[in-house]
C-alpha positions as CSV (number, residue, x, y, z in Angstrom):
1,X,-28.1,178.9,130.4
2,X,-27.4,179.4,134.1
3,X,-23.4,179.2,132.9
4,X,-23.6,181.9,130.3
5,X,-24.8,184.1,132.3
6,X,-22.1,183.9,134.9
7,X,-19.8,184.4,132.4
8,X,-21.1,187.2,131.1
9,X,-21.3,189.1,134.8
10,X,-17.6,187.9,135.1
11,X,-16.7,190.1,131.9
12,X,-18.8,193.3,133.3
13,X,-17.2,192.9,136.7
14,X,-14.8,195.8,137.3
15,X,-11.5,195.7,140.2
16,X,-9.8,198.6,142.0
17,X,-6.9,197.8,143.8
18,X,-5.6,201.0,145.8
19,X,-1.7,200.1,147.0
20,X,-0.7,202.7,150.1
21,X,2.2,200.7,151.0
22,X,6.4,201.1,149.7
23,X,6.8,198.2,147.7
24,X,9.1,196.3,149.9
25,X,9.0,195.5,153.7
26,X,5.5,195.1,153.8
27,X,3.7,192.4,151.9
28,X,0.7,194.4,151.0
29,X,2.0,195.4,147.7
30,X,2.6,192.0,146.5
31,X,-0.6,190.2,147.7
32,X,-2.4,193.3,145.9
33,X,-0.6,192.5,142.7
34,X,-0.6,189.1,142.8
35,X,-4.1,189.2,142.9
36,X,-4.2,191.5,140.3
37,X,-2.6,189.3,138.1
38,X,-4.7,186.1,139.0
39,X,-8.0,188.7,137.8
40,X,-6.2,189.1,134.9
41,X,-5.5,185.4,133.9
42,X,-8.7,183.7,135.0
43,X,-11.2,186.2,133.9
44,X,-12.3,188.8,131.8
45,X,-13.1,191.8,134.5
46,X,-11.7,195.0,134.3
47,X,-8.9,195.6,136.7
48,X,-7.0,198.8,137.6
49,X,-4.9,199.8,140.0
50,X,-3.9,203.1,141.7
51,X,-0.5,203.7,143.1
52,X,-1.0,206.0,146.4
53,X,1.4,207.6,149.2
54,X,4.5,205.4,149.5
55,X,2.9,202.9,146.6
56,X,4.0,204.9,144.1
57,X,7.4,204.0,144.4
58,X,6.2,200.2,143.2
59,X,6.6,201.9,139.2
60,X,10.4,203.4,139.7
61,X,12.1,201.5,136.7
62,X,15.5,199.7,137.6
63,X,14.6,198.7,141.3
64,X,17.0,196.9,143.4
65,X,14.7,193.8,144.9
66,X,15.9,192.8,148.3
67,X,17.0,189.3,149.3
68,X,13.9,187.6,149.8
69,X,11.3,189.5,148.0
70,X,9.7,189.3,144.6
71,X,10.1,191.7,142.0
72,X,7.5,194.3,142.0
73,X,8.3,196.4,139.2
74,X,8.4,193.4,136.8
75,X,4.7,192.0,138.5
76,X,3.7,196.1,137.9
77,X,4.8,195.9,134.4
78,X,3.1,193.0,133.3
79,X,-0.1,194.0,135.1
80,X,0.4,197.2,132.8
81,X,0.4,195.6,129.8
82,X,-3.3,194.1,130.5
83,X,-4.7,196.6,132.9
84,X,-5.3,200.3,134.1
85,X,-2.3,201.4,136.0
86,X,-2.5,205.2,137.4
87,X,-0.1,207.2,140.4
């Protein structure tokens, strides 16, 4: 009983992720959407995320990645596909 229930308050949970930071030279942005994405896979909660300030330059298509850094407009577009993604 006590595990059906925790599933169920998994599924009405509900995630906001507000980026601030330019997608690259900081790590903020990836940590955020790496998490993002582990929300996604592990449970079924809610998740959006809003792009703010320099953030919103994570959802320019056709980013160069630097040497050394992942790419965050392929992370952004899969988080996309399964969650709330506003600018």
């Amino acid at each position: 009983m006590k595990r059906d229930r925790n599933m169920s308050e998994a599924a009405e949970k509900q995630y906001l992720l507000i980026l601030n930071d330019a997608p690259y030279g900081s790590e903020r942005p990836y940590n955020a959407l790496r998490l993002a994405l582990t929300l996604l896979k592990q449970s079924a909660a809610r998740v959006r995320v809003f792009l703010m300030a320099d953030a919103v330059t994570c959802a320019i298509a056709g980013q160069e990645t630097p040497n050394g850094y992942y790419n965050i407009e392929r992370m952004l577009i899969s988080i996309a596909r399964r969650a709330e993604v506003a600018t």
